[in-house]
N, CA and C atoms as an extended XYZ file, in Angstrom:
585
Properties=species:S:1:pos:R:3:atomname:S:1:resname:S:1:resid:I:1 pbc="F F F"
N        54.218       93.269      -17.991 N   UNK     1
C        53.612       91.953      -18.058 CA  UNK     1
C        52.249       92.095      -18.727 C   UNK     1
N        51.662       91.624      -19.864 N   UNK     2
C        50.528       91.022      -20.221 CA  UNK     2
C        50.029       89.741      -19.936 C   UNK     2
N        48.668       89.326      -20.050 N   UNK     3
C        48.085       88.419      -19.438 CA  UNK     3
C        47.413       88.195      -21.137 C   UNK     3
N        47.098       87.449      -21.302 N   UNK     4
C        46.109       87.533      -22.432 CA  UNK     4
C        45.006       86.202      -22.678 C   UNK     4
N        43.619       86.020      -22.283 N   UNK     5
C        43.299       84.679      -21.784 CA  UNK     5
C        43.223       83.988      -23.223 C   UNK     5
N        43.323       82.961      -23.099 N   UNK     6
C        42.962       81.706      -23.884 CA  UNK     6
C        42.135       81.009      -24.009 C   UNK     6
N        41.542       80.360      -24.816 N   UNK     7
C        40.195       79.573      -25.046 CA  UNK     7
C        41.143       78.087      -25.132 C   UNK     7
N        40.151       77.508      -23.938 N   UNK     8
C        40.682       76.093      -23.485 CA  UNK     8
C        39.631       74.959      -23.543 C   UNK     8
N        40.309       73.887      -24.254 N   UNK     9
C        39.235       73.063      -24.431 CA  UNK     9
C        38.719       72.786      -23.151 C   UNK     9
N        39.121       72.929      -21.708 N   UNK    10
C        38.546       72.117      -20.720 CA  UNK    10
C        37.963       73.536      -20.233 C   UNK    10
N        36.472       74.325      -20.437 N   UNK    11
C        36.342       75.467      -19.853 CA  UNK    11
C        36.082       75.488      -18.330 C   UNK    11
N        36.539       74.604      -17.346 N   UNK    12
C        36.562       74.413      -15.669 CA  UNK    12
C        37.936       74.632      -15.604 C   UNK    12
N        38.971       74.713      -15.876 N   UNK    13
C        40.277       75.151      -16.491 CA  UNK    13
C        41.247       76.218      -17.268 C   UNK    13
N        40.855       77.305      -16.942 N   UNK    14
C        40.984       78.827      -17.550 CA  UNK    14
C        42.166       78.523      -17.972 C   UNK    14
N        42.841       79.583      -19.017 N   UNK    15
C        44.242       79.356      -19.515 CA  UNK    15
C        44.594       80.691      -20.344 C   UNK    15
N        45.262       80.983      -20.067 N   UNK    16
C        46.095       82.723      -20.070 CA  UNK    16
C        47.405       82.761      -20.757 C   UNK    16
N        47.695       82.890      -21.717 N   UNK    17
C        49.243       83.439      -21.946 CA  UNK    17
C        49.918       84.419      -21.275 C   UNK    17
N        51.048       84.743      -20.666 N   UNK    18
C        51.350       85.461      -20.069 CA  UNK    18
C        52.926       85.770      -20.542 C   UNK    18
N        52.996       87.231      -20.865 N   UNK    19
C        53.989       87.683      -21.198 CA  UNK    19
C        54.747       88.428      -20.035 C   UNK    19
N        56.126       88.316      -20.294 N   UNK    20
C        56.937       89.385      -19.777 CA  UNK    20
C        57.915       89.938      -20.447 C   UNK    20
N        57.933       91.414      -20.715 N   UNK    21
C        58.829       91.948      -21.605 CA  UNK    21
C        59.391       93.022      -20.622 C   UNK    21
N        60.930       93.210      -20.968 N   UNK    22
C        61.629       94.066      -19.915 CA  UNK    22
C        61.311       93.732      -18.211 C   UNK    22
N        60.978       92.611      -17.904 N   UNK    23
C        60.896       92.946      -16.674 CA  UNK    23
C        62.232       92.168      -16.340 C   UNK    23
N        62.629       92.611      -14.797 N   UNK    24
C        64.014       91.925      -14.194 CA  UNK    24
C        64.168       91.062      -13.488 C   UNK    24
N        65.134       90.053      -14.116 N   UNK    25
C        65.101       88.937      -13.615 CA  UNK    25
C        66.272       88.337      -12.417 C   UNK    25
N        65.803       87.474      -11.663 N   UNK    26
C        66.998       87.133      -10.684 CA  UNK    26
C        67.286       85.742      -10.806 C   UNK    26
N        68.837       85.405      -11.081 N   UNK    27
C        69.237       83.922      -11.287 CA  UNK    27
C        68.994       84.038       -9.813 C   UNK    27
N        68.479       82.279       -9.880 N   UNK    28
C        68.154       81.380       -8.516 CA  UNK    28
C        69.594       80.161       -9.083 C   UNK    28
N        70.432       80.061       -7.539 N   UNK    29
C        71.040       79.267       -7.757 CA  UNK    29
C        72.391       79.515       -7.884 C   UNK    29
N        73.180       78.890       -8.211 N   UNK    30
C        74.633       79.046       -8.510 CA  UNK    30
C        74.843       78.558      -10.095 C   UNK    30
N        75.682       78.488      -10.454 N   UNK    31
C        76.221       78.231      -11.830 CA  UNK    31
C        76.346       76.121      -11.923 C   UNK    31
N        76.550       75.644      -10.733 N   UNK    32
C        77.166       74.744      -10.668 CA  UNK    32
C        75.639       73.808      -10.434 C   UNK    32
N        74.684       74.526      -10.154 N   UNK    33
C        72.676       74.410       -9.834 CA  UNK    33
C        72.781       73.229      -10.930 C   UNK    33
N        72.298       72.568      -10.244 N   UNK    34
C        70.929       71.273      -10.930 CA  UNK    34
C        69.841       71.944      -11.785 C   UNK    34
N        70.219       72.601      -12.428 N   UNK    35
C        68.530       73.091      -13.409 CA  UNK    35
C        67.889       72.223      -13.800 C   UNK    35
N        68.303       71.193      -14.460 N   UNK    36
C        67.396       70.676      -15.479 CA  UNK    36
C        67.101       69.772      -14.066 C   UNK    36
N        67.485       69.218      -13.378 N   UNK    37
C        67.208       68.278      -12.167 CA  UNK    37
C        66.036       68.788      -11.488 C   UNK    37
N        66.313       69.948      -11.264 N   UNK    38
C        64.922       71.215      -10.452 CA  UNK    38
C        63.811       70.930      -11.231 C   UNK    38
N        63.859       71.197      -12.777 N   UNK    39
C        63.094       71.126      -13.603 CA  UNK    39
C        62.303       69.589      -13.634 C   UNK    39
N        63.097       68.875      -13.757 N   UNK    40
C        62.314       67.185      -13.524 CA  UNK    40
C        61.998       67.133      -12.738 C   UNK    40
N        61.941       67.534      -11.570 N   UNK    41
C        61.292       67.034      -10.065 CA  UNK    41
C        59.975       67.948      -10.134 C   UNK    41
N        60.037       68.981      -10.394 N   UNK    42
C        59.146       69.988      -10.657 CA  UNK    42
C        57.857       69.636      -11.592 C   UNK    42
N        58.253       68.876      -12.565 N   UNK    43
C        57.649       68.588      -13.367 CA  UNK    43
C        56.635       67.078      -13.243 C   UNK    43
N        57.614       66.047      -12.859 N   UNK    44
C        57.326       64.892      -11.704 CA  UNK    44
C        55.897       65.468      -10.680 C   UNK    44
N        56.676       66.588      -10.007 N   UNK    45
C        55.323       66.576       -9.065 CA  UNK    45
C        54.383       67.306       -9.283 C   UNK    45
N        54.084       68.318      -10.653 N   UNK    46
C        53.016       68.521      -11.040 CA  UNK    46
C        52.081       67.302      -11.576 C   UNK    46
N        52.829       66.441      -12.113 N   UNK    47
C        52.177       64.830      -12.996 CA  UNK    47
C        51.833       64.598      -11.860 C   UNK    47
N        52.419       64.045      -10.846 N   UNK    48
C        51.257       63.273       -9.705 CA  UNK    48
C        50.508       64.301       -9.371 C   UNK    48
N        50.573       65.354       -9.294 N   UNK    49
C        49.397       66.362       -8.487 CA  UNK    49
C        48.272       66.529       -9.461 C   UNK    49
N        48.404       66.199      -10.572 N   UNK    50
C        47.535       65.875      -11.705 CA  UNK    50
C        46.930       64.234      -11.682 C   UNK    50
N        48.172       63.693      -12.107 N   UNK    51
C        47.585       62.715      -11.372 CA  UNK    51
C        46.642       62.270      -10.180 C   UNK    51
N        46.478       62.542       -9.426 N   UNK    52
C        45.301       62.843       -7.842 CA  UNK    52
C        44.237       63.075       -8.258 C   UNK    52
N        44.065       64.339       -8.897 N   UNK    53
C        43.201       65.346       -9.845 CA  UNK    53
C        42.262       63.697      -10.455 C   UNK    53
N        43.197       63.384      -11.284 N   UNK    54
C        42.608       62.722      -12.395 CA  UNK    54
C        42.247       61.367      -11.703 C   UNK    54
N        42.563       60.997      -11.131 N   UNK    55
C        42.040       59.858      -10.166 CA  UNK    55
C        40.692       60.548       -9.406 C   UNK    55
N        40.431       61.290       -9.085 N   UNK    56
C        39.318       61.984       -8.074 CA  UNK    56
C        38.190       62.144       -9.082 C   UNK    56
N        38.498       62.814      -10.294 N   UNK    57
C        37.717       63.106      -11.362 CA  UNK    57
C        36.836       61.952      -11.804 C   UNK    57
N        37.701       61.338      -12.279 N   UNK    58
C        37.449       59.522      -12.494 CA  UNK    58
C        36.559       58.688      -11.528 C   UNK    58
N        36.567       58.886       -9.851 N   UNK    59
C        35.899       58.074       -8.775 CA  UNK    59
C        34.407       59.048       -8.733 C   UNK    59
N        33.973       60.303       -9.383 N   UNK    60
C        33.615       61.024       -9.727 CA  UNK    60
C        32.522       60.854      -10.648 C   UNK    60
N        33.187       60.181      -11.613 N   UNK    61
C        32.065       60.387      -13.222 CA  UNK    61
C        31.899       58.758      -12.763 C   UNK    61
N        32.476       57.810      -12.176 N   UNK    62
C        31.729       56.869      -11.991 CA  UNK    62
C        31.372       56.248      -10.790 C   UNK    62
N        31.565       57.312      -10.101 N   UNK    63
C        30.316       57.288       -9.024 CA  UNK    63
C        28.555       57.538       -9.655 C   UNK    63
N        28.551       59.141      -10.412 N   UNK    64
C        27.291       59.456      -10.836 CA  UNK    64
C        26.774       58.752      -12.235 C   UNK    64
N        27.683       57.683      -12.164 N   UNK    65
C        27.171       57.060      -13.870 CA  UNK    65
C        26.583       55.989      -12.703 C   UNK    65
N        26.999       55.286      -11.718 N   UNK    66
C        26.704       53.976      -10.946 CA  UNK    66
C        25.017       54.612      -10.336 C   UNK    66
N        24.987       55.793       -9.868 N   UNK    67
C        23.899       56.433       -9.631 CA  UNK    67
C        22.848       56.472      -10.693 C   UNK    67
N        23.265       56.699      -11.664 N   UNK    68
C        22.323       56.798      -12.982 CA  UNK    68
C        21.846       55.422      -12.928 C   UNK    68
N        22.217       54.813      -13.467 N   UNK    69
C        21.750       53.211      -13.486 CA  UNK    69
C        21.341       52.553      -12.956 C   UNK    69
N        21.444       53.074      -11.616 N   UNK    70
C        20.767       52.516      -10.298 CA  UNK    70
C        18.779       53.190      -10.521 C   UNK    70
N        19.241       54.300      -11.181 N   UNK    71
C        17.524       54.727      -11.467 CA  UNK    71
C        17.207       54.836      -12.399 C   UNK    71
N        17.769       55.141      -13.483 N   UNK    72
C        17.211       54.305      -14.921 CA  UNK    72
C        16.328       53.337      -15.331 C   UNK    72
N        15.395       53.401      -15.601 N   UNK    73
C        14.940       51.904      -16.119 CA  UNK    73
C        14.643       51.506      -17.427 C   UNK    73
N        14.614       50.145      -17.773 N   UNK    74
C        14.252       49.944      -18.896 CA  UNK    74
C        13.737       48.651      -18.958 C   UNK    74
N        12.694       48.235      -20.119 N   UNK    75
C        12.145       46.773      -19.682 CA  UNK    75
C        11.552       46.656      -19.038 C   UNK    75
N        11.277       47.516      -18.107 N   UNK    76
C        10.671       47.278      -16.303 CA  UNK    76
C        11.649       47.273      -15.629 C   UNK    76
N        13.325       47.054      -15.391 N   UNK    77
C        14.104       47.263      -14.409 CA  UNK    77
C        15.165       48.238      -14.377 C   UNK    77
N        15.803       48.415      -13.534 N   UNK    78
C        16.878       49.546      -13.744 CA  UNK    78
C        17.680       48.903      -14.684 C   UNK    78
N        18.371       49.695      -15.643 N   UNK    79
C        19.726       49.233      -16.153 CA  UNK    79
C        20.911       48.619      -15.722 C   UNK    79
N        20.961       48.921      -14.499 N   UNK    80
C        22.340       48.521      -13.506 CA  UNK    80
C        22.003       46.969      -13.356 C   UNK    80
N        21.021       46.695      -13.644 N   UNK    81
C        20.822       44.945      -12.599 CA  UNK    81
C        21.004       44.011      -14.262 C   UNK    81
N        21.196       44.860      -15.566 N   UNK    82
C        22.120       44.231      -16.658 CA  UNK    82
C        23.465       43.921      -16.448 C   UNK    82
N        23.887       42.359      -17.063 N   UNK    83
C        25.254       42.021      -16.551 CA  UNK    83
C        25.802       42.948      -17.907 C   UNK    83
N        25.822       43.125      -18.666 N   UNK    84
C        26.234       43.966      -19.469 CA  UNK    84
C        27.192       45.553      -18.906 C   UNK    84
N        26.004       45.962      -18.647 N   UNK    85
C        25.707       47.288      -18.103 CA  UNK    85
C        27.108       46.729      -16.617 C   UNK    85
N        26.838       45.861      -15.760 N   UNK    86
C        27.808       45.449      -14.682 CA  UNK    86
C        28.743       45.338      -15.157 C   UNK    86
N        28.957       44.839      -15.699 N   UNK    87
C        30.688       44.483      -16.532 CA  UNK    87
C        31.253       45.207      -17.068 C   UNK    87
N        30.822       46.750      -17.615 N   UNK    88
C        31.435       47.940      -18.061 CA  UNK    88
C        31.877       48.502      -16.791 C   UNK    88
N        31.170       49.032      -15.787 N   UNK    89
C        31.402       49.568      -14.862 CA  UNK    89
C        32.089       49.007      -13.996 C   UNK    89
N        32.472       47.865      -14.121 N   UNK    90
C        33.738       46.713      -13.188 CA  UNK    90
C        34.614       47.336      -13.534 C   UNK    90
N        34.907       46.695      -15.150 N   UNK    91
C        35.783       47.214      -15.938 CA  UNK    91
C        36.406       48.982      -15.538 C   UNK    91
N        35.723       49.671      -15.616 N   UNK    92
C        35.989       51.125      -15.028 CA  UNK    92
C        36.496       51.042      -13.649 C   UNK    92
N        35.678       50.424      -12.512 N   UNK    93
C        36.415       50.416      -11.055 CA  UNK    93
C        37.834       50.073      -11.303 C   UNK    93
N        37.990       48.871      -11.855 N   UNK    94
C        39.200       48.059      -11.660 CA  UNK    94
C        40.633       49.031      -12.224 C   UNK    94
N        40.081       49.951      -13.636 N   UNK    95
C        40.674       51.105      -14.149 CA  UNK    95
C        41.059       51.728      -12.661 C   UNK    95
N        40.008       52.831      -12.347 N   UNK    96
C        40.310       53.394      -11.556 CA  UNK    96
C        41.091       53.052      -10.359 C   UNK    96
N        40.984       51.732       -9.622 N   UNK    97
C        41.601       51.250       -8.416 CA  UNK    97
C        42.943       51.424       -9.176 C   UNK    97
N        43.504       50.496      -10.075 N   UNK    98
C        44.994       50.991      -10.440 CA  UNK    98
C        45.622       52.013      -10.218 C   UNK    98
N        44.824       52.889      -11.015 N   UNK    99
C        45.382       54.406      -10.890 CA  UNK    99
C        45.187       54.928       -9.644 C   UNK    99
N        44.546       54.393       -8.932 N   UNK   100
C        44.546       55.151       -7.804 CA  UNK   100
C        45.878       55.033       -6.678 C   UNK   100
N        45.963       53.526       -7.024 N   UNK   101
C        47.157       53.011       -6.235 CA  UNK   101
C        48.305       53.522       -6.869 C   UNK   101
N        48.463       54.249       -7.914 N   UNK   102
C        49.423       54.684       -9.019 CA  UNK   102
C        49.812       55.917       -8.244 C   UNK   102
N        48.975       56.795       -8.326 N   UNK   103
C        48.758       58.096       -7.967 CA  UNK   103
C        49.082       58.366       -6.358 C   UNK   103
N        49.082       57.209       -5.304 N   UNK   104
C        49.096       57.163       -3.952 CA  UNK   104
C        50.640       56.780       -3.915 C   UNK   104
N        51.239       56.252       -4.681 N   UNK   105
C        52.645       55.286       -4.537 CA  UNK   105
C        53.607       57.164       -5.181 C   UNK   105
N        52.830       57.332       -6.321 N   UNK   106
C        53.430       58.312       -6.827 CA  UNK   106
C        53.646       59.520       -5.878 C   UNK   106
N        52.568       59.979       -5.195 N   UNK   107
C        52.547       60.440       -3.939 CA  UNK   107
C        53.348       60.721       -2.498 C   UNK   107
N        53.343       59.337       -2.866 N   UNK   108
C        54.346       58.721       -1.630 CA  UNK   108
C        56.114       59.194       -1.798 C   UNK   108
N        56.198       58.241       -3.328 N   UNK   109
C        57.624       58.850       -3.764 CA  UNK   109
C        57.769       59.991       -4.050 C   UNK   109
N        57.364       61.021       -4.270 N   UNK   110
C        57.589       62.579       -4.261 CA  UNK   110
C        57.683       62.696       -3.007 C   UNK   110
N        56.824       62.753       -1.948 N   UNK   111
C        57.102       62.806       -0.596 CA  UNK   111
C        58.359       62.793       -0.247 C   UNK   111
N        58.604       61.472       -0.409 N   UNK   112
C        59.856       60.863        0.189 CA  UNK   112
C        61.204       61.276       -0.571 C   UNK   112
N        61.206       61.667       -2.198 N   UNK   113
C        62.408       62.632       -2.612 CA  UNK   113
C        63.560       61.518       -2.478 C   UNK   113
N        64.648       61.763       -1.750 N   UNK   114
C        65.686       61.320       -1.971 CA  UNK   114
C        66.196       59.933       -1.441 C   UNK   114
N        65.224       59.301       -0.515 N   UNK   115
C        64.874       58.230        0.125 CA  UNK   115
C        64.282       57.748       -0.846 C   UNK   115
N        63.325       57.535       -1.493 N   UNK   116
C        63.125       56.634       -2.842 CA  UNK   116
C        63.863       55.847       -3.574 C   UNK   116
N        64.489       55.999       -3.606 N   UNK   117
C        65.940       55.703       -4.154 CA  UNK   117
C        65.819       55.507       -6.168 C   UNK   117
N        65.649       57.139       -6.218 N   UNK   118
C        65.719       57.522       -7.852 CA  UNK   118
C        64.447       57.581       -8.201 C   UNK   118
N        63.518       56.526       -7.709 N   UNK   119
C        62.268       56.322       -8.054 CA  UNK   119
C        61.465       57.556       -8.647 C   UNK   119
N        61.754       58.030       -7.605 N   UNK   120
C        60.819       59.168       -7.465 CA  UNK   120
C        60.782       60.243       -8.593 C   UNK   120
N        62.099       60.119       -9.369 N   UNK   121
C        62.153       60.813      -10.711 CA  UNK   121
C        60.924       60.303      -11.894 C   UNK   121
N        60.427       59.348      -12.191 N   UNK   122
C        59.478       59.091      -12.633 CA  UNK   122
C        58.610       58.717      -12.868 C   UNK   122
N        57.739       58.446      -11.600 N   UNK   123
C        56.856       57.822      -11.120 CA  UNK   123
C        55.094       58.460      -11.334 C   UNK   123
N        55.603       60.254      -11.065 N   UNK   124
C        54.435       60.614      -11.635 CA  UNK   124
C        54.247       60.796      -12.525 C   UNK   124
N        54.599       60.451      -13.531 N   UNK   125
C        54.639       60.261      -15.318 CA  UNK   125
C        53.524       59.198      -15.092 C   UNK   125
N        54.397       58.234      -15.013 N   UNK   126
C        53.603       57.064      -14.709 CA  UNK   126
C        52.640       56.956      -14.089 C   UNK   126
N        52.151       57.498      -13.134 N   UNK   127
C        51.084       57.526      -12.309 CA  UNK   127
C        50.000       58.235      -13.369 C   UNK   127
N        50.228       59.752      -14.076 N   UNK   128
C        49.402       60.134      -14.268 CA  UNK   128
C        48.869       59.705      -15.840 C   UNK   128
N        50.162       59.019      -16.528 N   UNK   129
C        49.409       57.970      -17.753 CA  UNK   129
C        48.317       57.017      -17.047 C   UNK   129
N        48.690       56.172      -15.967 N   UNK   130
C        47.169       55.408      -15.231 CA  UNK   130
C        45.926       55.954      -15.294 C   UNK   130
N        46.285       57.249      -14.640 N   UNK   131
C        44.959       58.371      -14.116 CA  UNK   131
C        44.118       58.344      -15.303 C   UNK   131
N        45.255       58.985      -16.135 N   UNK   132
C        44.316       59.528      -17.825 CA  UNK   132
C        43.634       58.408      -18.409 C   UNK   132
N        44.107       57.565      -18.441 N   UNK   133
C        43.517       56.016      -19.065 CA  UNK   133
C        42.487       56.087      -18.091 C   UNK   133
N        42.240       56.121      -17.111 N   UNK   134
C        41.017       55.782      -15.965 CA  UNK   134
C        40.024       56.531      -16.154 C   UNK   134
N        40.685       58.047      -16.331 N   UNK   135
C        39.307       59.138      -16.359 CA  UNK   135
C        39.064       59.216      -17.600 C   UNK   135
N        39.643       58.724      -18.582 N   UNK   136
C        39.408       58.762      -20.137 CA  UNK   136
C        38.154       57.793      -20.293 C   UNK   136
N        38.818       56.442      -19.765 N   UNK   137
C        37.288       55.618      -19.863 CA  UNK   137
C        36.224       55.758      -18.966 C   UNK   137
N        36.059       56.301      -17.319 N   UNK   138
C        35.384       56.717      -16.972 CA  UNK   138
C        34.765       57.442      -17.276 C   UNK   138
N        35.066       58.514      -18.395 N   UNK   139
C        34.060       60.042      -18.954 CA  UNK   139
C        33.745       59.319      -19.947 C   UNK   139
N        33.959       57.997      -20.930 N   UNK   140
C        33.343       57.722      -21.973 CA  UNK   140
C        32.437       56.823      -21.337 C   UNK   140
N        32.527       55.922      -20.890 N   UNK   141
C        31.571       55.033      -20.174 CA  UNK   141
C        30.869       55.563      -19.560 C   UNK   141
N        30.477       56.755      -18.759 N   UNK   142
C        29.798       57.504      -18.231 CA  UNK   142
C        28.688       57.965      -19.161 C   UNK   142
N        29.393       58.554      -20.580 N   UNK   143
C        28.700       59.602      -21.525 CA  UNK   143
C        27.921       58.381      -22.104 C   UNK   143
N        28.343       57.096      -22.581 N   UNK   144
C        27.954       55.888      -23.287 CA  UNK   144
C        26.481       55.624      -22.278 C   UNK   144
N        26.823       55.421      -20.570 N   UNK   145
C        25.753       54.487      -20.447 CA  UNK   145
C        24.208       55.689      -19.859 C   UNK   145
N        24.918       56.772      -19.591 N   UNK   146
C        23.673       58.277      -19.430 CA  UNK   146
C        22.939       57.880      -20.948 C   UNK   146
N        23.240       57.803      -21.868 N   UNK   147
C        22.571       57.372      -22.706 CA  UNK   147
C        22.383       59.029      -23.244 C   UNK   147
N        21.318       59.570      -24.171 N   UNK   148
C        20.770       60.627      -24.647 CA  UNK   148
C        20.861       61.669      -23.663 C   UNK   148
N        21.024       61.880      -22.722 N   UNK   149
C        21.249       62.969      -21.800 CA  UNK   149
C        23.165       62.961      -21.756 C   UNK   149
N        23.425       62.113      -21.951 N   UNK   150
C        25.147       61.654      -21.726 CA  UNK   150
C        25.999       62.490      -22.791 C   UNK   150
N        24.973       62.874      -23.568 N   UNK   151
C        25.786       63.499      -25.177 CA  UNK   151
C        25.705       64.812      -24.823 C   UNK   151
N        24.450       65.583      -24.074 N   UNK   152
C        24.432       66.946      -24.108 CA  UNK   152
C        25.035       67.831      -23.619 C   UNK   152
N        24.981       68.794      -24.355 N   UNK   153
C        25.603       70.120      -23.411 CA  UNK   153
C        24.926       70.308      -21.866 C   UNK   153
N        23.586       70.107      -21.376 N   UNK   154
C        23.243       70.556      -20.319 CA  UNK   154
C        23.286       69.024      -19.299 C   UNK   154
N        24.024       68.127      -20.043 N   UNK   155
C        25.000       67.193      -18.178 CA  UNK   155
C        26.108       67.475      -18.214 C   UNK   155
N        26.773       67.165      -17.485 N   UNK   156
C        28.302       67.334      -16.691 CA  UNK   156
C        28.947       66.092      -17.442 C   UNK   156
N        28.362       65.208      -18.259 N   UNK   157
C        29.562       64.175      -18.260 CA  UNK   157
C        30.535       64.410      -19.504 C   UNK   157
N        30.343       65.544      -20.098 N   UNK   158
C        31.409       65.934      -21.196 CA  UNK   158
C        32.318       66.478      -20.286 C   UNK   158
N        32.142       66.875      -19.223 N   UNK   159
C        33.183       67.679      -18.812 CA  UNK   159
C        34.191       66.721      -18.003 C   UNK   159
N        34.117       65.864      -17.708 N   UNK   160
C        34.946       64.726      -17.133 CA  UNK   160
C        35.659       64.481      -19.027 C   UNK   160
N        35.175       64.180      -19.570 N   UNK   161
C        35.611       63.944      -21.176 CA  UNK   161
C        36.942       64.919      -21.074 C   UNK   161
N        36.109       66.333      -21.033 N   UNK   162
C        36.967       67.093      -21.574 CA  UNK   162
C        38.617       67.442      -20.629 C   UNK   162
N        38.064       67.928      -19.582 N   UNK   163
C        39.315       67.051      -18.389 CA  UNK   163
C        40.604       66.767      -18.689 C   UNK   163
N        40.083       64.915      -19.032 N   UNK   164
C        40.894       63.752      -19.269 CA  UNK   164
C        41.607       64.153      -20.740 C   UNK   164
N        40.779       64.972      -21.598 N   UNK   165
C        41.930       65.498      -23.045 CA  UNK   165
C        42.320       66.675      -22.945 C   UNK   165
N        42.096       67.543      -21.908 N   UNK   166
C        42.823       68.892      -21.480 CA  UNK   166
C        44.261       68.374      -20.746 C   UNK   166
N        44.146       67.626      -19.940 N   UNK   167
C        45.360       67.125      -19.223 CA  UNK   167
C        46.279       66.093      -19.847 C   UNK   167
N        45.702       65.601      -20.791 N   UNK   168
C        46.633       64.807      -21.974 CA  UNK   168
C        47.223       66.170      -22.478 C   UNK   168
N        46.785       67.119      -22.685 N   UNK   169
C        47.346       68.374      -24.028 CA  UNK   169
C        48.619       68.591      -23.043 C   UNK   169
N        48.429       68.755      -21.772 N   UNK   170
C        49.158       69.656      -21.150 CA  UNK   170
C        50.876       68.783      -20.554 C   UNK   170
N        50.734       67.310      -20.628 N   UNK   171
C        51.686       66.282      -20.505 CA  UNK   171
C        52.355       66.050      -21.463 C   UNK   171
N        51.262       65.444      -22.480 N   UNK   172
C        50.955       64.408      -23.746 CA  UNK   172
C        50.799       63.347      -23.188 C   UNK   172
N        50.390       62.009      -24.222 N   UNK   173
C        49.615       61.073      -24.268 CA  UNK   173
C        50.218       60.250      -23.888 C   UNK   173
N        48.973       59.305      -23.049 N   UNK   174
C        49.944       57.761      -21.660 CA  UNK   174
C        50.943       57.257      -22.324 C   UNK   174
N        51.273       56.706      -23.914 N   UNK   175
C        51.894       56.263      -24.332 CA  UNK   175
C        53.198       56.847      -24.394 C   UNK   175
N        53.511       58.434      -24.518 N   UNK   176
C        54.642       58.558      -24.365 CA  UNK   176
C        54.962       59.105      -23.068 C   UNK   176
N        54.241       59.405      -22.104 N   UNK   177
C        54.795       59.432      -20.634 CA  UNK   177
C        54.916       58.166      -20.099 C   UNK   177
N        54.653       57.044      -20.356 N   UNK   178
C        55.041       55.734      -20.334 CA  UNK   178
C        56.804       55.557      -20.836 C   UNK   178
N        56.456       56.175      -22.039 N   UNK   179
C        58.054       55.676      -23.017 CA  UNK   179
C        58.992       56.465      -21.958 C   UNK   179
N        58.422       58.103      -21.642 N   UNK   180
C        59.517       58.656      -21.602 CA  UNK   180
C        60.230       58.133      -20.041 C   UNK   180
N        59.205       57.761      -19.668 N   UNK   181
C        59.636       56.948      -18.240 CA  UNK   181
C        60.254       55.778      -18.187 C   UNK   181
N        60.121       55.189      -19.207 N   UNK   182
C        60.877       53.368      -19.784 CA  UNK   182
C        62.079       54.026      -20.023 C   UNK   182
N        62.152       55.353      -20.737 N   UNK   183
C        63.699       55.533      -20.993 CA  UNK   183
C        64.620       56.060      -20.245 C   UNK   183
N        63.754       56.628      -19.144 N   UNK   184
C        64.361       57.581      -17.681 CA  UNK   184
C        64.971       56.369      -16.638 C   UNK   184
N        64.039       55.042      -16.995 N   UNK   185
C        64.370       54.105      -16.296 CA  UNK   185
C        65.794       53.428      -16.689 C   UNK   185
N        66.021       53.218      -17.766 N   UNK   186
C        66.755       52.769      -18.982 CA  UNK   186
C        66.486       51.413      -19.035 C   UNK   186
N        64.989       51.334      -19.751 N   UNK   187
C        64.826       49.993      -19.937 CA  UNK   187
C        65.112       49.701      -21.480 C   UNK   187
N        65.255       48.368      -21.714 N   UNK   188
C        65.223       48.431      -23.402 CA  UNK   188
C        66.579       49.127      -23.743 C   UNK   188
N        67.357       48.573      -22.910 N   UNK   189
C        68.619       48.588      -23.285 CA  UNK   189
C        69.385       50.228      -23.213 C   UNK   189
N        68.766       50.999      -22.668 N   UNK   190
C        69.265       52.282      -22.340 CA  UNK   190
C        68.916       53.311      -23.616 C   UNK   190
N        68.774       52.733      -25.030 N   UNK   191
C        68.385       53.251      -25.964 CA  UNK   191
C        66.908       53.879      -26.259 C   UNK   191
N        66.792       54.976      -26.802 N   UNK   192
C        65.352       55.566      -26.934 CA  UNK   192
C        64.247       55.086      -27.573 C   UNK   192
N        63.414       55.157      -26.597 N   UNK   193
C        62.326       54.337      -26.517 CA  UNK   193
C        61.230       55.159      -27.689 C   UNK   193
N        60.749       54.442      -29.197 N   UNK   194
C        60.356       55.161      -29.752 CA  UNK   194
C        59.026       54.973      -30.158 C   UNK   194
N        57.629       56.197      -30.041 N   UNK   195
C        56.039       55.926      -29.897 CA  UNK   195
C        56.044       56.468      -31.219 C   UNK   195
């Protein structure tokens, strides 16, 4: 086995190639095994467990952006008491509450497995396209309203940025974990759903 690390855009997120050559392997299963079924559920509940992630991340960067603004000032007052400045950061809660309820339902149906009734096959797709949309605009709205400290290397709010496009790399993008879930569903006529 080799290990060999990788340079990852999200550096809170290490990432390793890992080889195995000659080593021995043991079939799990019978011949007659659900693989690819194992494989979707497997995959399902890494997306919501990412999903969570990315919801937490998100309540996170705009928690300390709501903090910023609260002591900021400008004009003579804080920034936060701008309806401007209020109405971005709505905008972001209301993001985040979705996904959060996304990510809790998604939760739920993994839990629950075969009692769901199918659901549960693609839900954390779905959940974690919410998330990413949430922490995507939470790390930009964050970086936007920090203002000149928001851009640099020495705050934290690139790293909510970077995150939200490390965990897109590792899915792909809301739009097609959306599709691929419209087509798992068989909406749109059972035919493939195309981004």
């Amino acid at each position: 086995m080799t290990r060999t690390r990788r340079t990852a855009l999200d550096a809170t997120r290490p990432q390793a190639r890992v080889q195995l050559r000659q080593a021995g392997a043991e079939l799990l299963g019978g011949e007659d095994a659900d693989v690819l079924g194992a494989l979707a559920a497997t995959g399902d509940l890494a997306a919501t467990v990412l999903a969570c992630e990315a919801v937490g991340a998100a309540g996170r960067a705009l928690e300390r952006t709501v903090e910023h603004v609260a002591r900021r000032e400008q004009f003579g007052r804080p920034i936060g008491s701008f309806q401007a400045v209020k109405h971005r950061l709505a905008d972001v809660h209301v993001r985040l509450q979705a996904a959060r309820s996304a990510a809790y339902y998604a939760a739920w149906a993994t839990g629950a497995g075969e009692r769901a009734g199918g659901a549960a096959g693609r839900v954390g797709g779905l959940a974690l396209a919410q998330a990413l949309d949430a922490l995507r605009c939470a790390a930009a709205e964050g970086i936007q309203l920090h203002g000149g400290i928001g851009f640099t290397w020495e705050h934290e709010a690139h790293l909510y940025f970077k995150r939200a496009a490390g965990d897109e790399l590792l899915f792909g993008p809301a739009h097609r974990l959306r599709a691929r879930s419209a087509e798992a569903a068989l909406l749109f006529g059972g035919g493939e759903v195309r981004v």
